[in-house]
ROLUM-687651 format. One record per residue (C-alpha): residue number from 0; residue in one letter; x, y, z. Coordinates in nm, 3 decimals, decimal comma. Last residue first. Layout:
// residues N
[NUM; "a"; [X; Y; Z]]
...
//
This chain:
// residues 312
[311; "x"; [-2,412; 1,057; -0,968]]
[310; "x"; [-2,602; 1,136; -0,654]]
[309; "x"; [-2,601; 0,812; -0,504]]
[308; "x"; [-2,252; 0,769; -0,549]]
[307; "x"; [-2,238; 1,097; -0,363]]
[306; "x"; [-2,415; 1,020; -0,089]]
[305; "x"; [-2,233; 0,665; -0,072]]
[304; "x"; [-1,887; 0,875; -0,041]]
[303; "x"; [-2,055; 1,108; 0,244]]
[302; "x"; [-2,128; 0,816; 0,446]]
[301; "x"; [-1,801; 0,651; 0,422]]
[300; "x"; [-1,609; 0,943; 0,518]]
[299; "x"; [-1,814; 0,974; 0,853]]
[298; "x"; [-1,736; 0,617; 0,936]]
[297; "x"; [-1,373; 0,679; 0,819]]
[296; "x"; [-1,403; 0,953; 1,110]]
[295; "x"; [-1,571; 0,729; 1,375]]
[294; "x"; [-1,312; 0,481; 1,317]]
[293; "x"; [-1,067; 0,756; 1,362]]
[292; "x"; [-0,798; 0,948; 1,248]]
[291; "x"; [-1,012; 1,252; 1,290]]
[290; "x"; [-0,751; 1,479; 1,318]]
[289; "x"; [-0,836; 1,579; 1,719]]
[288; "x"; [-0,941; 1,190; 1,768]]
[287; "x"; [-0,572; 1,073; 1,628]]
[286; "x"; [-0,414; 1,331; 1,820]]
[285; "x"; [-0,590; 1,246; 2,178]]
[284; "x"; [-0,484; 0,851; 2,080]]
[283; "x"; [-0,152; 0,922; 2,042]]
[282; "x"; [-0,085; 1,159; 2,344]]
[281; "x"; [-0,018; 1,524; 2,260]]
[280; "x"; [0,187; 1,790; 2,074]]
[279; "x"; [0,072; 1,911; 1,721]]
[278; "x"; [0,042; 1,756; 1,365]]
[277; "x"; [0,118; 2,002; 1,082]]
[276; "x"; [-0,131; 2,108; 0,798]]
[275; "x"; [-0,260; 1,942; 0,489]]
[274; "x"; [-0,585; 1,819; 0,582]]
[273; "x"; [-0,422; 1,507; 0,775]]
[272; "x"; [-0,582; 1,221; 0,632]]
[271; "x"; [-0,896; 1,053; 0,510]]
[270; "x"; [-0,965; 1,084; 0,135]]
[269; "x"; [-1,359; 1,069; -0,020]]
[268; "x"; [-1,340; 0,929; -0,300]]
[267; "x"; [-1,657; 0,928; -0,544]]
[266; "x"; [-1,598; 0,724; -0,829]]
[265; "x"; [-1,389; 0,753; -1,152]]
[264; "x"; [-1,318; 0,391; -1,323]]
[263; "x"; [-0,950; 0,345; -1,470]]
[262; "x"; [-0,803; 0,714; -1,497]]
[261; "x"; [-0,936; 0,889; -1,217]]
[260; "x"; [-0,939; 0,596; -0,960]]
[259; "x"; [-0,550; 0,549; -1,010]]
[258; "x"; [-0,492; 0,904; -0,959]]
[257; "x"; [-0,757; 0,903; -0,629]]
[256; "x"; [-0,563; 0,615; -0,524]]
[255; "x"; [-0,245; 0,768; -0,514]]
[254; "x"; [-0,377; 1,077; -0,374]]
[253; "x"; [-0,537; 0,909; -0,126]]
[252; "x"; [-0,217; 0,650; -0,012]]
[251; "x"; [-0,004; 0,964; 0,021]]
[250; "x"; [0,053; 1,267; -0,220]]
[249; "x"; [-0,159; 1,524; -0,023]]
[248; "x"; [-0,405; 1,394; 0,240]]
[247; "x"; [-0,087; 1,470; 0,450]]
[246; "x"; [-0,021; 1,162; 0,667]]
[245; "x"; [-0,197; 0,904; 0,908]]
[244; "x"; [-0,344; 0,720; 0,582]]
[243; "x"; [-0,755; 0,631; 0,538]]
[242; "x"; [-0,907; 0,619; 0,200]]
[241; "x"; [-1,274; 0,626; 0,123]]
[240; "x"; [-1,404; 0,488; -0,200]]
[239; "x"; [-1,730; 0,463; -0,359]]
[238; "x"; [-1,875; 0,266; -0,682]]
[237; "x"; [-1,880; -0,086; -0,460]]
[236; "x"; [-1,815; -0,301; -0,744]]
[235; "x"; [-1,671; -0,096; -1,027]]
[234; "x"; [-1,437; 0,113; -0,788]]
[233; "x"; [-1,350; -0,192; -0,566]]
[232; "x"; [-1,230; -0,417; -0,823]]
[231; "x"; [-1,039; -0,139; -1,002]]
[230; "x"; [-0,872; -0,002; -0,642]]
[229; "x"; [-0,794; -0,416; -0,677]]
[228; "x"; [-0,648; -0,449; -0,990]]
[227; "x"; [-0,453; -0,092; -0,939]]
[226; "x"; [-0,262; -0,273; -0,651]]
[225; "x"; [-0,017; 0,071; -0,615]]
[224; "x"; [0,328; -0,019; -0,646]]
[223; "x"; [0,371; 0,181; -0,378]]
[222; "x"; [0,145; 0,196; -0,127]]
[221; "x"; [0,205; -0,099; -0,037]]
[220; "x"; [0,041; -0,200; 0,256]]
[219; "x"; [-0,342; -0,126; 0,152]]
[218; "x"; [-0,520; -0,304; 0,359]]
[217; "x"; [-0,849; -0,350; 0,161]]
[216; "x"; [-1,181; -0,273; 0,368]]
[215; "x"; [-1,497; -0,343; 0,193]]
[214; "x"; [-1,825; -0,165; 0,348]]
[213; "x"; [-2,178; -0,289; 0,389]]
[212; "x"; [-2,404; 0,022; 0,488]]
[211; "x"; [-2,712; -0,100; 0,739]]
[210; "x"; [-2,679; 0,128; 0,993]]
[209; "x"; [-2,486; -0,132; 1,192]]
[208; "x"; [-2,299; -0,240; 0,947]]
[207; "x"; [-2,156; 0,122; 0,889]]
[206; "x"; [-2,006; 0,102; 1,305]]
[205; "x"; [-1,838; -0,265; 1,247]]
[204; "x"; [-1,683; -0,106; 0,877]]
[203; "x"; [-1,558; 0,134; 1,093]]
[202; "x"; [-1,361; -0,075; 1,316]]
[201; "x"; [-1,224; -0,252; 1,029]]
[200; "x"; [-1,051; 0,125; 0,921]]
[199; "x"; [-0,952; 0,164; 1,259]]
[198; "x"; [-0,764; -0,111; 1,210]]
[197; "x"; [-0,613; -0,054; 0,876]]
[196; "x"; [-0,553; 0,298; 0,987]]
[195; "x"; [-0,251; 0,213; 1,167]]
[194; "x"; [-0,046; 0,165; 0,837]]
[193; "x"; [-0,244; 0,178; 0,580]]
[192; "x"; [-0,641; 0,222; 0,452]]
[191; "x"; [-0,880; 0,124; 0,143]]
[190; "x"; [-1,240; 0,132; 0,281]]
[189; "x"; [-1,493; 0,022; -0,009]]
[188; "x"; [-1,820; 0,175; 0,003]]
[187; "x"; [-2,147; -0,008; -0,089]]
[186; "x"; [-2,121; -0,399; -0,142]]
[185; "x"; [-1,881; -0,524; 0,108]]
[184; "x"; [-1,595; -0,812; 0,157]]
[183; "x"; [-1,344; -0,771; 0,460]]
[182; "x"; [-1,001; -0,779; 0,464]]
[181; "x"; [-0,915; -0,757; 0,141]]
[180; "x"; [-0,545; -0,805; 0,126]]
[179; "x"; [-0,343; -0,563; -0,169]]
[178; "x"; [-0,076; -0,663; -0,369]]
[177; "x"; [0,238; -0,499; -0,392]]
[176; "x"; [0,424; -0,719; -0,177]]
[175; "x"; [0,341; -1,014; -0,147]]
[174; "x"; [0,164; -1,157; 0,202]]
[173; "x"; [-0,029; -1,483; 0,291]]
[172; "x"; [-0,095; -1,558; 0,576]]
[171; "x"; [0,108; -1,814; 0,789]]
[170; "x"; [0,162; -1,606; 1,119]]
[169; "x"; [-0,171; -1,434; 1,213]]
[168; "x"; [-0,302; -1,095; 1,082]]
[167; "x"; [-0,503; -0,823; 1,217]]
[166; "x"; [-0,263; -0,753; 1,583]]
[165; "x"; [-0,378; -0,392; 1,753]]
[164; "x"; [-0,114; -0,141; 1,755]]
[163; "x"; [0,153; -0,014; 1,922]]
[162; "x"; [0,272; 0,378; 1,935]]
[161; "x"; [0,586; 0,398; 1,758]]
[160; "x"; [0,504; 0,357; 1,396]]
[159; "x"; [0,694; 0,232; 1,097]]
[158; "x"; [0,725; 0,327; 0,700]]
[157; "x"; [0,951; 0,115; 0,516]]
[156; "x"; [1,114; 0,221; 0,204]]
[155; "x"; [1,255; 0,009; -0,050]]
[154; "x"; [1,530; 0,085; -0,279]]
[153; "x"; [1,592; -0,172; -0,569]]
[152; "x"; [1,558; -0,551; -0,698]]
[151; "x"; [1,341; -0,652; -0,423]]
[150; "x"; [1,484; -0,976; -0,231]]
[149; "x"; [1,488; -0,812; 0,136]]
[148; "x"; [1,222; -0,622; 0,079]]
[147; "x"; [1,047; -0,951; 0,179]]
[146; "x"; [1,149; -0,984; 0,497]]
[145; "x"; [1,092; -0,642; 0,681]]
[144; "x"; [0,745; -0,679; 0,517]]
[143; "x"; [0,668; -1,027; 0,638]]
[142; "x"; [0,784; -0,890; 0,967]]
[141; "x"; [0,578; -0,593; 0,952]]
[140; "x"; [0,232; -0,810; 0,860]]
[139; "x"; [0,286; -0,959; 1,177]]
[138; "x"; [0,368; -0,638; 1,392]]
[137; "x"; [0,035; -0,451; 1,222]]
[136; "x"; [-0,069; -0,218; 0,914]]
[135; "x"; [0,218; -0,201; 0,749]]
[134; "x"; [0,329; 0,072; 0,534]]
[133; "x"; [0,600; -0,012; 0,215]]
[132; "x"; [0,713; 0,169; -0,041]]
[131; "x"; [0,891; 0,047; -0,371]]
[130; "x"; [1,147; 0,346; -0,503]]
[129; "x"; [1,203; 0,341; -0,839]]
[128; "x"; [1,113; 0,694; -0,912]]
[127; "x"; [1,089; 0,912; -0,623]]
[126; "x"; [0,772; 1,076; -0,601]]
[125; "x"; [0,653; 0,777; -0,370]]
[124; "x"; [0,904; 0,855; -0,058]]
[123; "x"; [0,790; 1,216; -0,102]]
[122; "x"; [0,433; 1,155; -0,052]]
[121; "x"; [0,460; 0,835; 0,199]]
[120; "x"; [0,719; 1,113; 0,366]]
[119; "x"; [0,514; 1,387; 0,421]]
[118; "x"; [0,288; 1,324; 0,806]]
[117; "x"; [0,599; 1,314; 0,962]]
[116; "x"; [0,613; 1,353; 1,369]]
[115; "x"; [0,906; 1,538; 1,438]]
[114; "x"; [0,902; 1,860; 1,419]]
[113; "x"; [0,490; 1,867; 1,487]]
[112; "x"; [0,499; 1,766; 1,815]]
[111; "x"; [0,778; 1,502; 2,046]]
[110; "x"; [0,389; 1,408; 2,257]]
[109; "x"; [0,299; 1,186; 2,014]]
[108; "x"; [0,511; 0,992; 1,812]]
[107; "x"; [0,147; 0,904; 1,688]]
[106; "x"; [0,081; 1,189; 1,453]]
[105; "x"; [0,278; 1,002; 1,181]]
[104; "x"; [0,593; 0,820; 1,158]]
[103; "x"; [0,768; 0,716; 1,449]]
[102; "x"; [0,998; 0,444; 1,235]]
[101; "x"; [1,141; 0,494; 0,899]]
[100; "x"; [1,338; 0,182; 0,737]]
[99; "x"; [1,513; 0,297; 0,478]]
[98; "x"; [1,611; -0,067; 0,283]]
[97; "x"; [1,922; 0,004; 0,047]]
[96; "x"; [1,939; -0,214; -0,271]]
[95; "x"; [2,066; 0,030; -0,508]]
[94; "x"; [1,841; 0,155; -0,804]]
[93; "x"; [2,154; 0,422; -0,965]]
[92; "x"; [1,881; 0,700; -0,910]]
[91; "x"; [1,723; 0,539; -0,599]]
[90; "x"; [1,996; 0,541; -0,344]]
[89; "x"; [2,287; 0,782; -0,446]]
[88; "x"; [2,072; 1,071; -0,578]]
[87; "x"; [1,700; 1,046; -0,447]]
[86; "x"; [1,802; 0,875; -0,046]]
[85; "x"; [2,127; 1,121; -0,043]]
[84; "x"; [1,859; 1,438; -0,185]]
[83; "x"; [1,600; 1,291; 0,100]]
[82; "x"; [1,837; 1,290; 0,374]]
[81; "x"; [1,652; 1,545; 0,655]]
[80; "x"; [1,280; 1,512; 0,462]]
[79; "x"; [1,231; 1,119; 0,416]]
[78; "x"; [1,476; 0,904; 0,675]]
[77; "x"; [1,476; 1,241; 0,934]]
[76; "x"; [1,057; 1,257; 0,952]]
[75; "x"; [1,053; 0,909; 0,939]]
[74; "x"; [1,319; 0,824; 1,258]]
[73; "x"; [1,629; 0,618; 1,155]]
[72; "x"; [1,731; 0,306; 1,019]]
[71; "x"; [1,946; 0,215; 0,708]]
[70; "x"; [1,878; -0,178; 0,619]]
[69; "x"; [2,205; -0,257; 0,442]]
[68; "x"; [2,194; -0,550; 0,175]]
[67; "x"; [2,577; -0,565; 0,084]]
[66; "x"; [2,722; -0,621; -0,206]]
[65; "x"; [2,978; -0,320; -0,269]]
[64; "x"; [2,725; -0,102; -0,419]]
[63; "x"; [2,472; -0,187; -0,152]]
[62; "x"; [2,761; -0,064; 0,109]]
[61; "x"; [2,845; 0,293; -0,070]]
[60; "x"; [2,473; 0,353; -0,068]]
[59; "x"; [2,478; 0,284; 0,295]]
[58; "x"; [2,722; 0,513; 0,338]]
[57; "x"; [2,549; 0,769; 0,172]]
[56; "x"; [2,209; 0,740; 0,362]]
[55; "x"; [2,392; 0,709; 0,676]]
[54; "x"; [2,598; 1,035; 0,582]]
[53; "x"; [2,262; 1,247; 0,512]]
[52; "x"; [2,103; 1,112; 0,831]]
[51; "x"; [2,416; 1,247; 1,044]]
[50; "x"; [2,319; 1,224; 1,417]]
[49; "x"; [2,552; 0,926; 1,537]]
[48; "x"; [2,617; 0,699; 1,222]]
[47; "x"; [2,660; 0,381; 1,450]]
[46; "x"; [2,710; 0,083; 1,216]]
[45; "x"; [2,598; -0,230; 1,289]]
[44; "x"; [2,739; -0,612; 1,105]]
[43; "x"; [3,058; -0,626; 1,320]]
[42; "x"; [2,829; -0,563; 1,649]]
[41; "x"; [2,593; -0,845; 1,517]]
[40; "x"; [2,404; -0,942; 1,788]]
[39; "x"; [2,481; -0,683; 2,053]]
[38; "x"; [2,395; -0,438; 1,705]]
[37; "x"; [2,092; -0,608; 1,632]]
[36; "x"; [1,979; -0,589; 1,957]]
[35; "x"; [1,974; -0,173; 1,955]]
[34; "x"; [1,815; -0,170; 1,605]]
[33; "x"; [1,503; -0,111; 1,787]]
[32; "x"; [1,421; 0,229; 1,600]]
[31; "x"; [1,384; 0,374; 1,942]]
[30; "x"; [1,711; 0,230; 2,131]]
[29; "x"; [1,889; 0,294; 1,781]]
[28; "x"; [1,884; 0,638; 1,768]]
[27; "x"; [2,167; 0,724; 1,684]]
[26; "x"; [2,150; 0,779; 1,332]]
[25; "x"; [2,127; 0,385; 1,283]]
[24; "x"; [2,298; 0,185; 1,006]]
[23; "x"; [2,227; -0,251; 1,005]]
[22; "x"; [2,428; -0,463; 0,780]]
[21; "x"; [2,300; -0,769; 0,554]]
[20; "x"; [2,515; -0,979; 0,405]]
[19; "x"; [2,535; -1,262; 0,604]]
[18; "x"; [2,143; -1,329; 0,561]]
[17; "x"; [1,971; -1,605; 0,791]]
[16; "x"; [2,108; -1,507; 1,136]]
[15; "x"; [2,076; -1,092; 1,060]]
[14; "x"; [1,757; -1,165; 0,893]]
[13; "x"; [1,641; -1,334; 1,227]]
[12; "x"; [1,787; -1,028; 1,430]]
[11; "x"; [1,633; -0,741; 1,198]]
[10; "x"; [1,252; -0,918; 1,226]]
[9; "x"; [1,284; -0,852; 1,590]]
[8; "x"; [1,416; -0,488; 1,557]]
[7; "x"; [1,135; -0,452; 1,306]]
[6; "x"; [0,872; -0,626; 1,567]]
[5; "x"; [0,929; -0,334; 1,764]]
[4; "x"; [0,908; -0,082; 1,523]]
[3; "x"; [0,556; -0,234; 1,432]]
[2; "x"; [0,392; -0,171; 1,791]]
[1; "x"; [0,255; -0,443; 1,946]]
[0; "x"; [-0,089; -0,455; 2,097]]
//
């Protein structure tokens, strides 16, 4: 059990050795986004904003226009709702090179409540136009992420958790970036999750087998570009869908499959999610089971998506 912000502050330091021109921002906060070793590292390469999202974002628009790769750091709920006209106006508009990487997003921050546990930013991050964005599902799959946004031609933003999660993936897979990993083959529902749903989302597919329903389960990483190829796959060969996203039901992974569904091959989908209203104050794992971010939720899901495949 690692959780992904960890493994970004890891990530940070080999990029840091390998890339000279990339710089590190925090809003101070850099002991939870895990930028902290970065900056002993590369003191001349970190930049201390202190409590001033909008600034970060700004500055490091200022340093991707001179050159530089900066990787601005700060916690989701700040990254995607405190900065989001610096992150729409001077990142994305003019397509500059700036990484946000947003850690303690979701219900899992836990017991900080509703102000700051983000359960918006997938939606807003993907309204932007030509903004790539990125939710991994474990601490290996994070590096690969933290590394390959290096080299995208445009704003990326990464979505991280503070809780740790379970390890899916082993050093030497294979990752790109807009395309999805299937997981698990399955013939009657298809379970397309991110972030720390993935596992609960293979979890799930563990409970269905045993009542005899064979599920898919796709981790879905970016959410942005969507893999429409494989929603496709999984629409004409399993003729259900259930989504799983800790965030808003509204404008996250769901919604963006659900549009994607709609237009290539409508099925049932059935989205799992916060039902648009705010997280509250508790451990991890007690607000996971209160929303139903569970494997016994997706489970749930699943059944009422072959019920209505069966219908049709």
């Amino acid at each position: 059990m690692i959780a992904t912000r960890v493994a970004y502050g890891k990530t940070l330091i080999a990029l840091g050795e390998s890339k000279p021109d990339v710089v590190v921002l925090d809003a101070d906060l850099s002991k939870s986004t895990m930028t902290s070793e970065f900056a002993k590292r590369f003191p001349d390469r970190f930049i201390q904003m202190g409590i001033a999202e909008q600034d970060m974002m700004g500055t490091a628009a200022g340093l991707a226009a001179a050159g530089k790769v900066p990787y601005a750091s700060t916690f989701a709920v700040f990254a995607a709702g405190r900065a989001f006209d610096q992150v729409r106006n001077s990142i994305a508009y003019p397509r500059l090179k700036v990484r946000i990487c947003a850690t303690h997003a979701g219900v899992t921050v836990g017991e900080d409540g509703a102000s700051h546990q983000s359960v918006e930013d997938i939606a807003l991050m993907r309204a932007v136009p030509n903004m790539t964005v990125i939710v991994p599902s474990d601490a290996v799959q994070t590096e690969w992420a933290v590394e390959a946004a290096y080299d995208v031609d445009g704003p990326v933003f990464i979505r991280l958790g503070r809780a740790p999660v379970p390890l899916l993936y082993q050093p030497g897979h294979d990752f790109e970036l807009g395309r999805a990993v299937m997981l698990a083959d399955g013939e009657d529902v298809t379970l397309i999750a991110c972030g720390v749903m993935v596992s609960q989302a293979v979890a799930a597919r563990e409970i269905l087998a045993g009542e005899g329903i064979s599920a898919r389960v796709l981790d879905m990483a970016t959410v942005k570009p969507l893999d429409g190829d494989a929603v496709a796959r999984a629409a004409r060969e399993t003729g259900a869908i259930v989504t799983a996203e800790e965030h808003s039901v509204l404008g996250g992974l769901g919604g963006a499959v659900c549009e994607a569904v709609s237009e290539i091959c409508p099925v049932p989908v059935i989205r799992v999610g916060m039902k648009d209203e705010f997280g509250k104050s508790g451990k991890p794992t007690e607000l996971l089971d209160k929303f139903g971010l569970t494997a016994e939720g997706i489970s749930r899901a699943a059944r009422q998506a072959v019920r209505l495949k069966i219908r049709a």
